[in-house]
N, C-alpha and C positions, 0 to 999 in steps of 0.2 A: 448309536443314537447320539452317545454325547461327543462322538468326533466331529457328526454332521452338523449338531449345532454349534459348536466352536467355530466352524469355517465358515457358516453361515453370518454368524456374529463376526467375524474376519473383513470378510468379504463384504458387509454392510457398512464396516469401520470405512474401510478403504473409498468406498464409491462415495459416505458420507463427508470424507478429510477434502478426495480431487472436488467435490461441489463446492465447499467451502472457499478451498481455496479458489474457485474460480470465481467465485464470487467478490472476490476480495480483490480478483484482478482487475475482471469487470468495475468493481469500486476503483480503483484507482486508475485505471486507465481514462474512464470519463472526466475523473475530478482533475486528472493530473492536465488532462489535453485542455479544458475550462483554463486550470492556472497559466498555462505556458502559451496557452495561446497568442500570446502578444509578446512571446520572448523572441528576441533576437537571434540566441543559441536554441533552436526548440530540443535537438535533440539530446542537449546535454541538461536541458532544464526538465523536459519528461522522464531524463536516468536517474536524475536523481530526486526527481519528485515523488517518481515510484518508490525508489528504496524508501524515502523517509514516511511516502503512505503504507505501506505495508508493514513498515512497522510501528507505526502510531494508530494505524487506523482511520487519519483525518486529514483531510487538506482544508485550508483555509479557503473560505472563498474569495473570488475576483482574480483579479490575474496579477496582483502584488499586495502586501500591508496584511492586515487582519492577521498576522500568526496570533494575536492572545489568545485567539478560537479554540486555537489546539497547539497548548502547551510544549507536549513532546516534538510534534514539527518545530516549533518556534526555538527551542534547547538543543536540538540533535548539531551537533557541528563536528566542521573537517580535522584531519590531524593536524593542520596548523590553528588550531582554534576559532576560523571563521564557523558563521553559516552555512549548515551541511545545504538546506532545503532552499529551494527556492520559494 
């Protein structure tokens, strides 16, 4: 009994994490295509709009300006110390 509730508890983890996470893709992939919509480069402004939503959790809105919104987007920057996000 206590095997089949561990796996059960396992297996619930698991289905619980892939929703999350897709969730958070679903989140970002709406927010990101709103921001870059009007970008010039779209697909290099969606790559890295996602990484900086995925890990901040927020995109600013409009499709430029407003990062005060969301700090961590607005801080994240390149290895040459620019602006990671768009």
């Amino acid at each position: 009994m206590g095997k089949r509730l561990a796996i059960v508890g396992i297996v619930f983890l698991l289905v619980w994490m892939t929703a999350a996470a897709a969730e958070t893709d679903s989140y970002c992939d709406n927010k990101c295509g709103e921001r870059c919509s009007k970008a010039g480069r779209m697909d290099r402004c969606l790559k890295y709009c996602g990484i900086c939503c995925k890990k901040c959790h927020c995109v600013p809105p409009g499709t430029s300006g407003n990062k005060d919104e969301c700090p961590c987007y607005r801080d994240m920057k390149n290895s040459k110390g620019d602006p990671k996000c768009p």
